[in-house]
N, C-alpha and C positions, 0 to 999 in steps of 0.2 A: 494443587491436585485435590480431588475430591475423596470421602471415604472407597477403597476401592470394590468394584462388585468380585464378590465371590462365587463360587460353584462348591456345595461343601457335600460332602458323602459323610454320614454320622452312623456311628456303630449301634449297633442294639441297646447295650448298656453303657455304661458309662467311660467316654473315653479314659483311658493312661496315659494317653501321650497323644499329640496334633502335629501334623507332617504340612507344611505349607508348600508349594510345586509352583514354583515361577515360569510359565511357559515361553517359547522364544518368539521373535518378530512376524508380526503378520499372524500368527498362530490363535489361540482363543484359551481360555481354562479347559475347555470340556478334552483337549488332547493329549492329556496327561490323566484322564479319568481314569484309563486302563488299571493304572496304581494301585489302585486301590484294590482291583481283584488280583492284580500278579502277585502284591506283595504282603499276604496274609497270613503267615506264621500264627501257630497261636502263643507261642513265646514272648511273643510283643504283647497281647493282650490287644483289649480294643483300640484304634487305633479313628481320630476326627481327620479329616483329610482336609485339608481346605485349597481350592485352585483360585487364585485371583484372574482376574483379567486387567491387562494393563489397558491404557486409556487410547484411544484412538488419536493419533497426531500424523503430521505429513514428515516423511523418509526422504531426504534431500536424497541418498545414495537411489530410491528409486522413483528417482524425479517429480521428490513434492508427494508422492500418492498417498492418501491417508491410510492409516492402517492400523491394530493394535501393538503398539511400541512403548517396551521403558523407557526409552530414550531414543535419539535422533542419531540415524547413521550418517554422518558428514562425510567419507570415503572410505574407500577402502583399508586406509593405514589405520588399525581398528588403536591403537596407541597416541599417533603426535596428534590428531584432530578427533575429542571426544568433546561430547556436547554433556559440560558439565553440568551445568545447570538442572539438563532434564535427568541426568545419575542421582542427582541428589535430592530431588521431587522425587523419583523414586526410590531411595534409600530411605526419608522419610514418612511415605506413606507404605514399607512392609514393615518399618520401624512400627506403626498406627496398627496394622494387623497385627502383630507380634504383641502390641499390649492389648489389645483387644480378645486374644486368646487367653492371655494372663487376669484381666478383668472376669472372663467368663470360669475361670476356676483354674486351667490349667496351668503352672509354674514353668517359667520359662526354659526351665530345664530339662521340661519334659518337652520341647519344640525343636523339631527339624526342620530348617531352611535346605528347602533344594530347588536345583534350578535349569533351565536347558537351554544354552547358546543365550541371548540378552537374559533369558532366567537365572542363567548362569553367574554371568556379570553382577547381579543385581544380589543372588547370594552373597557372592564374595565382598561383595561395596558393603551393602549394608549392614550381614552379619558379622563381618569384625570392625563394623565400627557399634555395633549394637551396647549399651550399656547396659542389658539384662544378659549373663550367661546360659549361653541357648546348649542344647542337648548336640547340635553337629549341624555343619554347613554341608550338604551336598552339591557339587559343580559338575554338570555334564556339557561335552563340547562348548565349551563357554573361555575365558580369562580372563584377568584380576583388571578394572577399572580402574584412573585415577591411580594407578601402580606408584608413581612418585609422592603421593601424599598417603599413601598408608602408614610409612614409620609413624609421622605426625598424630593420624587419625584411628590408630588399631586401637581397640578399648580393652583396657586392662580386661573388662570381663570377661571377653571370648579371646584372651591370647594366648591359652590352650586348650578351646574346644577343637575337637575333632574336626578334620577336614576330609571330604572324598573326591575324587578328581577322579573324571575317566574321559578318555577323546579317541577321537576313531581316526586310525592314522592316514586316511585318508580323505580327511576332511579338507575339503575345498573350498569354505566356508570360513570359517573359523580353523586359519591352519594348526597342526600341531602345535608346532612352534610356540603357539599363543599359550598354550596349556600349559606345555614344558614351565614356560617362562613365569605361570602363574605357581607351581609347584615349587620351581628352585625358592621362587623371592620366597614361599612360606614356608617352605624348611630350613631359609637361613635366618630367619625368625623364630624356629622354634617350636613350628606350629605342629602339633601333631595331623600327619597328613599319610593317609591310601591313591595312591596312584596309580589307575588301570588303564592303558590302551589297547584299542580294540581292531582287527583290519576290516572296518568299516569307512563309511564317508559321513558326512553331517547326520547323524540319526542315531537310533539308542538300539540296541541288540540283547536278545534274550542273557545272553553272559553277564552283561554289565547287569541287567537287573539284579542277576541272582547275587552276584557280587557287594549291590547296594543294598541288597536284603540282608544278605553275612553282617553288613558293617551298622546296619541300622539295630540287628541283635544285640550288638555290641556297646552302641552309643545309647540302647536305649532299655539297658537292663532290667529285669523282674519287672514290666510291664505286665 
């Protein structure tokens, strides 16, 4: 995969800290723009936004049709058939953005990974396996990729960064169930984790933001 294109919102003065936003399938970077005006505390201080767009490939689950995807949806069963190859092109290349923000001045610990439904996934896969410890992984209606090779693959770096999880319990999509199951496996790891469900369906709700704002206060201190 190639370096990825970005959508990047830059503050006045000098960022404090850089928020990366993995969007989900078929979706684009510019749909998670909103972010950037909901979530503006001045507590955080200035804040680099960065929205990747992932690569355009064909979605077996929607017959071949090309589209912007981290990876390939092979069925429904989002666990026994994942197209591991294309997980790991891109856990590589937000690995590539992630040093790429560290190149440009900012310390990896001033960086938050978030992500929504395939953004989601791509969080959780690649931020703990990241060998730079990063400021917090955010996961929305998304869950944990490649589940059975994470003992193997969690990097000591991030295996107490903060984790945010939020799902709308009526997601149709990406069931509950999926989220649940990404929380239990990282709290029986250790992992320091916030858990919000929401009575929504596949999509993100004023609550959860304010929520993600609380937690990013928190993760991302005297900003």
């Amino acid at each position: 995969m190639n370096a990825l294109e970005t959508i990047e919102v830059h503050p006045a003065s000098e960022p404090r800290a850089t928020v990366i936003v993995l969007h989900g399938l078929g979706a684009d970077g510019t749909d998670f723009l909103p972010f950037a005006d909901e979530i503006r505390p001045a507590a955080l201080g200035p804040l680099r936004w960065v929205f990747p767009r992932a690569p355009e490939r064909p979605v077996t689950l929607n017959g071949g049709a090309r589209m912007r995807a981290w990876y390939d949806i092979l069925g429904t069963d989002l666990q026994r058939r994942e197209d591991v190859a294309g997980l790991r092109e891109s856990f590589t290349a937000v690995h590539a953005l992630i040093a790429r923000e560290v190149a440009r001045g900012m310390p990896a610990h001033r960086i938050v990974l978030a992500g929504f439904s395939q953004g989601c996934a791509i969080t959780l896969g690649a931020g703990l396996r990241c060998p730079q410890r990063l400021a917090g992984l955010a996961g929305l209606s998304g869950y944990l990729p490649l589940a059975d090779l994470l003992a193997a693959e969690h990097h000591a770096a991030n295996a107490a960064t903060p984790v945010f999880l939020a799902h709308g319990q009526r997601d149709g999509v990406v069931p509950l169930a999926r989220g649940a199951a990404a929380r239990d496996q990282l709290q029986a790891r250790g992992q320091p984790l916030d858990w919000h469900e929401y009575p929504m369906e596949h999509s993100v709700c004023m609550e959860e933001v304010q929520a993600l704002q609380q937690w990013l206060l928190r993760v991302l201190p005297g900003a």
